[in-house]
C-alpha positions as CSV (number, residue, x, y, z in Angstrom):
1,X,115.3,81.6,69.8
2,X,111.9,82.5,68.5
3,X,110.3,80.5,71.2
4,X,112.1,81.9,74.0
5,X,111.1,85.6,72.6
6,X,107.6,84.8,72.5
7,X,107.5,82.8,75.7
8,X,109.0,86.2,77.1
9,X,106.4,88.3,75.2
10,X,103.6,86.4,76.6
11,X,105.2,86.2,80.0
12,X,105.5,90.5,80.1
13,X,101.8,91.0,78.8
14,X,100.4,88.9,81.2
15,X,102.7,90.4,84.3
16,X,101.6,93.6,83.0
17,X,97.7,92.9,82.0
18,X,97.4,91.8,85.3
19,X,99.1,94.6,86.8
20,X,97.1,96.9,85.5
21,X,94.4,95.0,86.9
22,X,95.5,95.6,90.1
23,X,96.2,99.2,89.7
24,X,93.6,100.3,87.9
25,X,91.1,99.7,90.9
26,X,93.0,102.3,93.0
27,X,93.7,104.9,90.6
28,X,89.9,104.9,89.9
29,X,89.6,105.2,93.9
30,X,92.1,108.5,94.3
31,X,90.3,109.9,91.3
32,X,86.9,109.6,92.2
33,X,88.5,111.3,95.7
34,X,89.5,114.2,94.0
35,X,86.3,115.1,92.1
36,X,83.3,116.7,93.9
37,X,80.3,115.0,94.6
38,X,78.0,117.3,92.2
39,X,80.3,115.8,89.2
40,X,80.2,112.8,90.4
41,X,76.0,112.9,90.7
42,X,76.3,113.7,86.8
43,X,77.9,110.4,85.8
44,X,81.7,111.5,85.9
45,X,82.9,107.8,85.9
46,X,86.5,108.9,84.6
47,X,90.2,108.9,85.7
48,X,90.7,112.7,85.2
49,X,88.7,114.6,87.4
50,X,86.8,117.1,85.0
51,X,84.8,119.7,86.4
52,X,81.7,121.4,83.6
53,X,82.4,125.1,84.6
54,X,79.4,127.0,82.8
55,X,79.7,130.6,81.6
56,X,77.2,133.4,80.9
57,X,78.3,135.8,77.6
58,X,77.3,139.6,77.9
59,X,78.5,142.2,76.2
60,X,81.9,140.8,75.2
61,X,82.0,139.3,78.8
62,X,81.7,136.2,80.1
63,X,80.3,135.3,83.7
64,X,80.6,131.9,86.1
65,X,77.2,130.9,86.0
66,X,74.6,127.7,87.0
67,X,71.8,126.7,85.5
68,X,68.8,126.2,87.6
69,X,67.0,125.3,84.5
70,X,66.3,125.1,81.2
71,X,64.6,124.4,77.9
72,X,65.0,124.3,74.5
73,X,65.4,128.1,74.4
74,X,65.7,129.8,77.5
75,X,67.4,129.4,81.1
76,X,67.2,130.2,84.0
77,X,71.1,130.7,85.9
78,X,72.5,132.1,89.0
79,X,75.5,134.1,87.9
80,X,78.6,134.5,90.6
81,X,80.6,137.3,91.2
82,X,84.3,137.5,90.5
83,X,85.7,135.1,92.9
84,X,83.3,133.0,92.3
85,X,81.6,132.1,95.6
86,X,78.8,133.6,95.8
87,X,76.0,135.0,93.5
88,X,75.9,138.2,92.1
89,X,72.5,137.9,90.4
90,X,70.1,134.8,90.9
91,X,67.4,133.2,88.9
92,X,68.2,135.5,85.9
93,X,66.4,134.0,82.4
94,X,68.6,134.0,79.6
95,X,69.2,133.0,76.4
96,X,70.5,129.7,75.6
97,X,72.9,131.0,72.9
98,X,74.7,133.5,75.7
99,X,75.7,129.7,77.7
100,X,79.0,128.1,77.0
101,X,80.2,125.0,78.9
102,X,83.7,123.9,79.8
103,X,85.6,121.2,80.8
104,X,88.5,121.9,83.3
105,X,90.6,119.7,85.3
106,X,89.7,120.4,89.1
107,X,91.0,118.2,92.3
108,X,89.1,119.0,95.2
109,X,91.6,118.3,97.6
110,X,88.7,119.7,100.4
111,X,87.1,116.4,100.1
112,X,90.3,114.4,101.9
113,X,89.9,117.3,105.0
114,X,86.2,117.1,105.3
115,X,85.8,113.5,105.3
116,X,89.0,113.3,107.8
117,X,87.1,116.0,110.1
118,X,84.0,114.1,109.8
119,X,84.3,111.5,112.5
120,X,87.2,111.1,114.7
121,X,90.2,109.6,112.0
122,X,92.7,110.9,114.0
123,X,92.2,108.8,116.9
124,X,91.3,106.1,115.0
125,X,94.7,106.5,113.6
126,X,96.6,106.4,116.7
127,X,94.8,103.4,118.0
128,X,95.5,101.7,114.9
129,X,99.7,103.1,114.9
130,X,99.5,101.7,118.8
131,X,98.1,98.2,118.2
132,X,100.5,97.7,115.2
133,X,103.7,99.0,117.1
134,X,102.7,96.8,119.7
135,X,101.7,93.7,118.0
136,X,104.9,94.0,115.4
137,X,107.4,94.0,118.6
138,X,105.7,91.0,120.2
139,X,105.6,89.4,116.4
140,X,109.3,90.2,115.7
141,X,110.3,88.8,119.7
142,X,108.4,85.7,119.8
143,X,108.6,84.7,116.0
144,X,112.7,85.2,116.6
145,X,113.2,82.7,119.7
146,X,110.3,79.9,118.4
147,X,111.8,80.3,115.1
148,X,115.3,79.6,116.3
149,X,114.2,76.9,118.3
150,X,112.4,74.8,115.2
151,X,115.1,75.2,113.1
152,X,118.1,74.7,115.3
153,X,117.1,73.2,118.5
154,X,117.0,69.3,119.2
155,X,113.8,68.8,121.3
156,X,111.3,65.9,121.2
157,X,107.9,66.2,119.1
158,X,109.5,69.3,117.1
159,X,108.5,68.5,114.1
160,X,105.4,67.5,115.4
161,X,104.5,70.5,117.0
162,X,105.8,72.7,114.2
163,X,103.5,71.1,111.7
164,X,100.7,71.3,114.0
165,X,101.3,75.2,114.0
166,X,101.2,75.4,110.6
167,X,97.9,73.2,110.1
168,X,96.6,76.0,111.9
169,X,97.3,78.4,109.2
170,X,94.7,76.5,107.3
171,X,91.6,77.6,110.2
172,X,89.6,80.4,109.3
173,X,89.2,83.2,111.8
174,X,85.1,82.8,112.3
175,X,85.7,79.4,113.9
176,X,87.7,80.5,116.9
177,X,86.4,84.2,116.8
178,X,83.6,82.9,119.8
179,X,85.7,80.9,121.6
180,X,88.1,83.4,121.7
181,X,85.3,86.0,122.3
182,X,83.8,83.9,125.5
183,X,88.1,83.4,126.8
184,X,88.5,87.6,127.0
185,X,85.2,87.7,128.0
186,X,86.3,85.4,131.1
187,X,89.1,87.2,131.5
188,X,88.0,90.9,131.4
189,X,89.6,91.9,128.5
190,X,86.7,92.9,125.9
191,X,86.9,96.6,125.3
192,X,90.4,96.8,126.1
193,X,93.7,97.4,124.0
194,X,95.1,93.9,125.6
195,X,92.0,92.3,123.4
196,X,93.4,93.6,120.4
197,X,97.0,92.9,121.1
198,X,97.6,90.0,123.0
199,X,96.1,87.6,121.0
200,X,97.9,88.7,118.1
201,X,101.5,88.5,119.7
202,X,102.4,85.1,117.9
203,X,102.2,84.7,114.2
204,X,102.3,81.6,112.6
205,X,103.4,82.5,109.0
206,X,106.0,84.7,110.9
207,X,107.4,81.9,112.6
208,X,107.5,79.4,109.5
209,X,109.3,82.4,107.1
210,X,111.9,82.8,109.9
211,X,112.3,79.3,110.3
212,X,113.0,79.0,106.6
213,X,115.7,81.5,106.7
214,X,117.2,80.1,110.2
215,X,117.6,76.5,108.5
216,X,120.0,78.7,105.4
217,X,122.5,79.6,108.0
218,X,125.7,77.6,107.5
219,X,126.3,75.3,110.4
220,X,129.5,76.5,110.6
221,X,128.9,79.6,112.2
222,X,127.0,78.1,115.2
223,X,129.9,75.8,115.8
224,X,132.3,79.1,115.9
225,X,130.1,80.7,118.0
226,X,130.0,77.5,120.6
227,X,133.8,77.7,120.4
228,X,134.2,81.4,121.2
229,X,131.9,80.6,124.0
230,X,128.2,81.7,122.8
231,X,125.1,81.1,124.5
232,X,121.9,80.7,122.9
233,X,120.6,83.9,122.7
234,X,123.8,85.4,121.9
235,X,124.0,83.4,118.8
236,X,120.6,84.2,118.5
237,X,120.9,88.2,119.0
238,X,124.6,88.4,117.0
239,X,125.0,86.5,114.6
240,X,121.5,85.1,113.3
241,X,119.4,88.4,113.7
242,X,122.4,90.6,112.3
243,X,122.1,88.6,108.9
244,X,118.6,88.1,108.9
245,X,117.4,91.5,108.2
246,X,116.0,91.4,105.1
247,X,113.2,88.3,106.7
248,X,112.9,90.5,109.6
249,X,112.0,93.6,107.4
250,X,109.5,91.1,105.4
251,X,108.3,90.0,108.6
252,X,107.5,93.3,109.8
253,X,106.0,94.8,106.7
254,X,103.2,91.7,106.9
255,X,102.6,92.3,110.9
256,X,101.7,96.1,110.1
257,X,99.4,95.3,106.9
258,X,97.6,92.4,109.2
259,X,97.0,94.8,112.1
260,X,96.6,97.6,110.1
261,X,93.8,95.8,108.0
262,X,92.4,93.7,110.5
263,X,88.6,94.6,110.9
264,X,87.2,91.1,112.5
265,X,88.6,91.2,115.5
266,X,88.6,94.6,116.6
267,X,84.9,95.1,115.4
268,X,83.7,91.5,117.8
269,X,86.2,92.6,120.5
270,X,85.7,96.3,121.2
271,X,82.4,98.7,121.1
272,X,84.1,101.8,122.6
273,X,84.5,104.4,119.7
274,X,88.1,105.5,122.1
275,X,89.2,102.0,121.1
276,X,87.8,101.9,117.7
277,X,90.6,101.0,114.9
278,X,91.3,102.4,111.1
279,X,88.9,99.8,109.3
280,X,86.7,99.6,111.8
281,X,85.8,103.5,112.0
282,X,85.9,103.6,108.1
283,X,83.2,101.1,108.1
284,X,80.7,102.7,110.4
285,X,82.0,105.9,108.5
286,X,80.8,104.1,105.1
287,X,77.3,104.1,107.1
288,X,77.2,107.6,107.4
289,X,78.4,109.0,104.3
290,X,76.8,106.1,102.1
291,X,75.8,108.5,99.8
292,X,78.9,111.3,99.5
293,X,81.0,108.8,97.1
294,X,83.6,111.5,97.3
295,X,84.2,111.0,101.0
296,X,84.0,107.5,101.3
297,X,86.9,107.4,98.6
298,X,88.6,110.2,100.5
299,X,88.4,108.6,103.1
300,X,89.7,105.2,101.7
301,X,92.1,107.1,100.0
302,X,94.1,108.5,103.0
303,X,93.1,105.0,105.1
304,X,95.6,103.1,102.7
305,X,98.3,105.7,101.8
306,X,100.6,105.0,104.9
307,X,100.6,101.5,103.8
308,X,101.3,102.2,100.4
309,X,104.3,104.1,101.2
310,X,105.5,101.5,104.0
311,X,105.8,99.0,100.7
312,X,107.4,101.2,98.4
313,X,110.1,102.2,101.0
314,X,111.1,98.6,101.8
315,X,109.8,96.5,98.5
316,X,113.6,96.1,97.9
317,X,113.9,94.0,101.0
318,X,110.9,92.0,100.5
319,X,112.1,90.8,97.3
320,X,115.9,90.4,98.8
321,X,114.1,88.6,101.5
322,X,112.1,85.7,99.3
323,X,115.3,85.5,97.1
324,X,118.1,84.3,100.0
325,X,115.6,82.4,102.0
326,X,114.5,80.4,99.3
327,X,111.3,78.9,101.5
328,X,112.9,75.1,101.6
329,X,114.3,72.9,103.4
């Protein structure tokens, strides 16, 4: 009994220590977003993003002020009006004894405008929402009927040829990136939204986690179906798809993060900024702003939020998924 305790007490912390391993990288990110750049110049490495508001004391009052400089008795300050804009009185030498400092939490929620106003995002966003849409119907289409046809059609060299698709799992992109670079170039298709969609309309994995899930079904309905006079792709389209969903949600979710995320391939295949993608405009964006750290996290920030909430939204059917195919034989 004490075993089984610990073994679960070990299990948690580890689940959790490495949770927190992954979290802890992005919280950093949206909190580094919301600070501005002058705090962040200062050495705010923090989660909370503090702000050092400075005030100048007179006569019972106190006044928004910044130090232009100082020593060990006097400085020098521009003091700002009431709103705190602009400044009332500049360069005035005071006291150091009439300057107070204070910490105050501050999100500069400005940052995630400017660096979206900055270069074109919002293109770059529909390009991205267009090649994913696009790629995730061909994905769902031609992952469905090969799918189908390795796990419940009787062909010659099936096996054979579904192994050899998933050896080629195990390729890296680089080594067919210029062969495939010299083929579109052949065919006109560099610089063109085929380029970044066509290629990209089969996916291996997709095919092998439908498979998987195909090879579950009871034979049993397939046989009922015949009877009742069932083609193929009607068994396909109501009886296979129907119960399915759960794969097909799984498979969808990991079409949009690849084509959301891709970079390679867009950045080799396209030069037109009109075609440029999410990743690859937050790269040459990186470039720009290499020095606003605030932007560049802004900008990461809002880059990876519609994925976020596509996961939370259908995490329940991932997990549902994984759990009734079982990925066997």
């Amino acid at each position: 009994m004490f075993k089984r305790i610990l073994g679960k007490g070990i299990t948690y912390f580890l689940l959790i220590l490495c949770g927190l391993i992954m979290v802890v990288p992005f919280l950093w990110m949206v909190s580094t977003a919301m600070k501005s750049q002058t705090d962040i110049n200062r050495g705010s490495v923090g989660f909370i993003p503090y702000t050092n508001v400075t005030y100048y004391h007179i006569d019972g009052k106190k006044e928004k002020a910044e130090i232009v400089t100082q020593d060990e008795e006097f400085s020098v300050i521009n003091i700002y009006d009431e709103e705190g804009k602009t400044f009332k009185r500049s360069y005035v030498k005071v006291p150091n004894s009439s300057i107070t400092s204070e910490k105050k939490i501050k999100f500069n929620f400005k940052n995630i405008s400017e660096a979206f106003n900055k270069v074109p995002f919002g293109r770059y966003f529909l390009n991205t929402i267009f090649v994913s849409f696009c790629v995730l119907l061909g994905v769902l289409i031609s992952s469905s009927l090969a799918a189908y046809a390795f796990a419940r059609m009787q062909f010659k060299g099936r096996d054979f040829i579904f192994y050899l698709f998933i050896s080629m799992m195990m390729v890296p992109q680089p080594i067919y990136l210029i062969p495939s670079y010299y083929l579109l170039t052949k065919i006109g298709w560099i610089n063109t939204y085929f380029a970044l969609i066509v290629p990209w309309l089969a996916n291996i994995f997709s095919i092998f986690l439908l498979r998987q899930q195909f090879k579950t079904i009871p034979q049993d309905l397939f046989d009922a179906a015949v009877i009742d006079g069932c083609s193929r792709f009607e068994i396909l389209w109501r009886i296979i798809l129907p119960i399915s969903k759960p794969i097909l949600a799984t498979t969808a979710i990991f079409s949009v993060i690849g084509s959301w995320n891709s970079f390679m391939w867009p950045l080799v295949m396209t030069s037109s900024e009109h075609l440029r993608v999410l990743q690859v405009g937050l790269s040459y964006f990186a470039q720009e702003a290499s020095s606003h750290t605030a932007l560049l996290m802004s900008a990461s920030t809002f880059s990876i939020a519609p994925l976020l909430i596509l996961f939370l939204f259908a995490q329940r059917q991932i997990i549902s998924s994984f759990v009734t195919s079982g990925l066997k034989e």
